[in-house]
C-alpha positions in Angstrom: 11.9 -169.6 -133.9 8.7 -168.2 -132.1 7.6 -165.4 -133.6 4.9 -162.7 -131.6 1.6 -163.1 -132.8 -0.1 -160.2 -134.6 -3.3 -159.8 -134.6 -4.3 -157.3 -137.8 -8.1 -156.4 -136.9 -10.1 -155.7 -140.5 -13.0 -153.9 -140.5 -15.3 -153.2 -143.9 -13.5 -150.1 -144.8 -10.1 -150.9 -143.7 -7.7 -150.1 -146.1 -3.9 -150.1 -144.4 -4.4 -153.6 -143.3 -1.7 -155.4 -145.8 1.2 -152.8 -145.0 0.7 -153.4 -141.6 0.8 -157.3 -142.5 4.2 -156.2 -144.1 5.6 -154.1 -141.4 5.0 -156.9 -138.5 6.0 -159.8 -140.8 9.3 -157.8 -141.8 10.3 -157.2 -138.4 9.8 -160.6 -137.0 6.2 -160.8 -136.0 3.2 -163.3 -137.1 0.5 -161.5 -138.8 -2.9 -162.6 -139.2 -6.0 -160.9 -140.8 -8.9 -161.2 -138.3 -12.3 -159.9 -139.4 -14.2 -158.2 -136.7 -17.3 -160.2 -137.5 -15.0 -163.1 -137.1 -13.8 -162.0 -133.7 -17.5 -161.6 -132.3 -18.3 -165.0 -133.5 -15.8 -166.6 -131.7 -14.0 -163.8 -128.8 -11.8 -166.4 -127.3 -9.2 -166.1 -129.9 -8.0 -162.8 -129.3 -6.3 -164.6 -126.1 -3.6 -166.3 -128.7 -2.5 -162.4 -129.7 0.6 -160.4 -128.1 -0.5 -157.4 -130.3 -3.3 -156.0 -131.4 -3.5 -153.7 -134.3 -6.1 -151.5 -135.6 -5.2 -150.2 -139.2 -6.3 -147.0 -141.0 -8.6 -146.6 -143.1 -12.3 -145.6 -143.6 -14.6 -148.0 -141.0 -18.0 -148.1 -142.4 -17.2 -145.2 -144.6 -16.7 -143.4 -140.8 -20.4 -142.8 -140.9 -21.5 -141.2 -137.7 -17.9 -140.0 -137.1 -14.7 -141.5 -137.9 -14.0 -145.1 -136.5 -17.3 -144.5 -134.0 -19.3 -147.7 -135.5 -16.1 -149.4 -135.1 -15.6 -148.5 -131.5 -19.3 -149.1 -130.6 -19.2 -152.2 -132.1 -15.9 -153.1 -130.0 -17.2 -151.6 -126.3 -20.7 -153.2 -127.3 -19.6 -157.1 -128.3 -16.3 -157.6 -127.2 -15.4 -155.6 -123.7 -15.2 -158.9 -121.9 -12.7 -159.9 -124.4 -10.1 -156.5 -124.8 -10.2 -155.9 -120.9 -9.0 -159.2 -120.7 -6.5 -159.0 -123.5 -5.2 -156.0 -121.7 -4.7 -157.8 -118.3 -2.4 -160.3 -119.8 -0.4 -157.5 -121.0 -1.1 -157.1 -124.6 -0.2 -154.3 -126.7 -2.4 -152.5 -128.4 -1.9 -150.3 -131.5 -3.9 -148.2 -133.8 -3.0 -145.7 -136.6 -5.0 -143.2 -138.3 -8.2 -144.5 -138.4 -7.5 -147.1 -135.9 -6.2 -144.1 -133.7 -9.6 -142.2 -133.7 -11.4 -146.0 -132.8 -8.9 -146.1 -129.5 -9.7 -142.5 -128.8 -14.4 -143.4 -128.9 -13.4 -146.4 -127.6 -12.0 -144.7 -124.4 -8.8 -146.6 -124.4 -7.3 -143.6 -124.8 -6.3 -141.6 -123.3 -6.8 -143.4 -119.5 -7.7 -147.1 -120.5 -11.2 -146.1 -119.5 -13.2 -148.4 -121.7 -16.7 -147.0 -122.7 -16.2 -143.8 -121.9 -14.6 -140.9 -123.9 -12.7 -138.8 -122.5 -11.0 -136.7 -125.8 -12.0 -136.9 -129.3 -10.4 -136.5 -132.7 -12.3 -133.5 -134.7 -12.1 -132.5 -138.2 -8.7 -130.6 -139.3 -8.3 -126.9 -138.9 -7.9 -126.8 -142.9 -10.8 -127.9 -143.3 -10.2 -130.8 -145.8 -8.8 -134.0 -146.0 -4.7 -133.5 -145.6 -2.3 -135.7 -147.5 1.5 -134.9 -146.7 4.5 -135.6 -144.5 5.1 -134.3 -141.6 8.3 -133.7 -138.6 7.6 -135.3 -135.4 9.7 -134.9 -132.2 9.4 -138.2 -129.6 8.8 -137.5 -125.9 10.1 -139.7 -122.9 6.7 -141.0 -122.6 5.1 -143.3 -120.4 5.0 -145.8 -123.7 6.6 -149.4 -122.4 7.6 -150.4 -125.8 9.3 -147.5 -127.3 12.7 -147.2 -126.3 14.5 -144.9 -128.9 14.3 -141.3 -129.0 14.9 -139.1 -131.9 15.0 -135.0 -132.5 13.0 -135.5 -135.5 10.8 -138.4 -137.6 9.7 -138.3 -140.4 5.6 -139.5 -141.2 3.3 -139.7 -143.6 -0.3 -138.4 -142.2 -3.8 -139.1 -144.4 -6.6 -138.3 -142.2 -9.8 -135.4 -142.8 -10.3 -135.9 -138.7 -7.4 -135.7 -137.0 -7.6 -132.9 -134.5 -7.1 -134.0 -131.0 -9.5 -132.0 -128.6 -10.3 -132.6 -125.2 -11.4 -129.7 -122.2 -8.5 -128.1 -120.8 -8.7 -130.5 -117.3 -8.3 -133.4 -119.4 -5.1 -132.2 -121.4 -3.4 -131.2 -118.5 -3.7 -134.5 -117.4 -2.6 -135.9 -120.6 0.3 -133.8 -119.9 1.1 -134.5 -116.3 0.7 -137.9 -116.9 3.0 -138.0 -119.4 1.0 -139.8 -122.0 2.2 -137.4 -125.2 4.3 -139.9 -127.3 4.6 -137.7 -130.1 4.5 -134.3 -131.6 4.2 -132.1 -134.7 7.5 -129.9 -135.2 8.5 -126.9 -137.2 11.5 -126.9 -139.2 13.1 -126.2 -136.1 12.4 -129.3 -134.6 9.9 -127.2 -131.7 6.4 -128.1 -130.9 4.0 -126.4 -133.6 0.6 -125.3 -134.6 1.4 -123.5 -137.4 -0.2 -125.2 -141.2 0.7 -127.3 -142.4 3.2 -128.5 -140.0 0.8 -129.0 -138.3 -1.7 -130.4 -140.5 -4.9 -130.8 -138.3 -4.6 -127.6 -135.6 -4.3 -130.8 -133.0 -4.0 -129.2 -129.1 -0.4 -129.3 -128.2 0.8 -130.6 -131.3 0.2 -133.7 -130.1 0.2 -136.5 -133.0 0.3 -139.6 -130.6 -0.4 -140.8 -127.2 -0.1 -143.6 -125.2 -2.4 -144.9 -121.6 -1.5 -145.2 -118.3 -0.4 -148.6 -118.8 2.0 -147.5 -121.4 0.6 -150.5 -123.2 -1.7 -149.1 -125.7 -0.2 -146.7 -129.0 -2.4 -144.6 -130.8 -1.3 -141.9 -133.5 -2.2 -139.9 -136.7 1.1 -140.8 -138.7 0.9 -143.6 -141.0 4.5 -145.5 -139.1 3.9 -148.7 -141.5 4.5 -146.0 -144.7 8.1 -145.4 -144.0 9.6 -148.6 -143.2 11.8 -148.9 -145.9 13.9 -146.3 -147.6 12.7 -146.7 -151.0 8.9 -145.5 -149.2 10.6 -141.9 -148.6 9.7 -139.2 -152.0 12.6 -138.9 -154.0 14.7 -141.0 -151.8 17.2 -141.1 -154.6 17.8 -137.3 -154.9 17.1 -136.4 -151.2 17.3 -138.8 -149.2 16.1 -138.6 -145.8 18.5 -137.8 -143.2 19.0 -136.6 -139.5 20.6 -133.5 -137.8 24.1 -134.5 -139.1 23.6 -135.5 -142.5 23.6 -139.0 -142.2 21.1 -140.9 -144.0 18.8 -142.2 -141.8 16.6 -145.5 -141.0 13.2 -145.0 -142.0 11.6 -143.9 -138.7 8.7 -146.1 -138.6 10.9 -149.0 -138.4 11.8 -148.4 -134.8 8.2 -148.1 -133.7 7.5 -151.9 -134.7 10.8 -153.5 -133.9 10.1 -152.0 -130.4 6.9 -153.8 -130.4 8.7 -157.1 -131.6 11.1 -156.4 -128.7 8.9 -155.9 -125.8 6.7 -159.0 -126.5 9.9 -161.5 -126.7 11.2 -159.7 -123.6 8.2 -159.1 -121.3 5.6 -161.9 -122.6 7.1 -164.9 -123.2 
């Protein structure tokens, strides 16, 4: 059977590369590893992709700021290539790391490649947080995501993951509905109280999508919480919804949607 092809973008630094690998392989997709160097040597092959992936991580040991080399290096060498990608229809998705490259790339939050519109700042806490969070799914503009849930559970990792833009340019984030997810209290309402909030991020948000719909970005680490046995003391307390039930691991969804969309829209 034809499987979507998944195109898993390495950088030197990139560290969540193989769950990722794991994650699209499990739910039906055809990972490949594709070095960046690899990709400027020879653009054209980004046009045999459905999805494009940027994993977390540390690019270049985030030098400058984090993912910024990265993001330079992709406006700089390979525009040409990703505006094309885009035409076609491609989805685009990047976590953690691979969220703040989107976000200096300019691809989020308005597709506007080259130019940055919002940034990703260092937490309110002041250090590096390591935790899981609640998030709450909005009815987005995001094509590919389909299911909606009160509350999901994530794992975040991330020393710069404050979402911060001018006050114009949230309120069109807002209007345009382009808020995918965010962080909730323990009564599943928007929060930006620590460490439910474990950055300060404006509006709680945790992840947004583009215009398009096409493009993903988010803090949460989705590919950690695939499978039950990923959840702490799964055994003991397992992870469960609003009544009780135990629940599939809410990353799951995010990727099967993915799957989904590409047999449905792209082939």
């Amino acid at each position: 059977m034809k499987k979507p092809n998944v195109c898993i973008l390495q950088s030197d630094g990139t560290n969540c590369d193989v769950e990722l690998h794991y994650v699209f392989k499990k739910f039906g997709g055809n990972p490949q590893f594709v070095r960046v160097n690899e990709l400027r040597d020879n653009p054209k092959i980004l046009k045999d992709f459905h999805i494009l992936a940027l994993p977390g991580g540390f690019s270049y040991g985030d030098d400058v700021a984090s993912g910024k080399i990265w993001a330079v290096e992709l406006v700089s060498f390979l525009r040409e290539e990703i505006e094309n990608f885009r035409k076609k229809g491609g989805l685009i998705i990047g976590i953690c790391n691979g969220f703040q490259v989107l976000i200096r790339t300019g691809l989020l939050p308005f597709g506007n490649l080259g130019k940055m519109d919002a940034t990703l700042v260092p937490n309110d806490s002041g250090h590096f947080e390591c935790r899981w969070v609640d998030l709450k799914s909005e009815r987005s503009k995001c094509a590919f995501l389909k299911s909606n849930y009160d509350v999901g559970h994530f794992a975040v990792n991330h020393g710069e993951g404050k979402l911060f833009c001018n006050t114009e340019t949230l309120e069109k984030i807002e209007a345009q509905n382009l808020v995918v997810f965010r962080y909730v209290d323990e009564n599943g309402s928007p929060t930006q109280k620590y460490p439910q909030n474990p950055n300060g991020s404006l509006n709680a948000i945790a992840g947004i999508t583009d215009p398009s719909g096409r493009i993903l970005g988010l803090m949460p680490h989705p590919e950690k919480f695939v499978d039950i046995t990923q959840y702490p003391n799964w055994r003991r307390d397992p992870p469960t919804g609003r009544q009780g039930k135990i629940i599939k691991p809410h990353g799951a969804f995010i990727f099967e949607e993915m799957i989904n969309y590409v047999k449905e829209n792209l082939w």
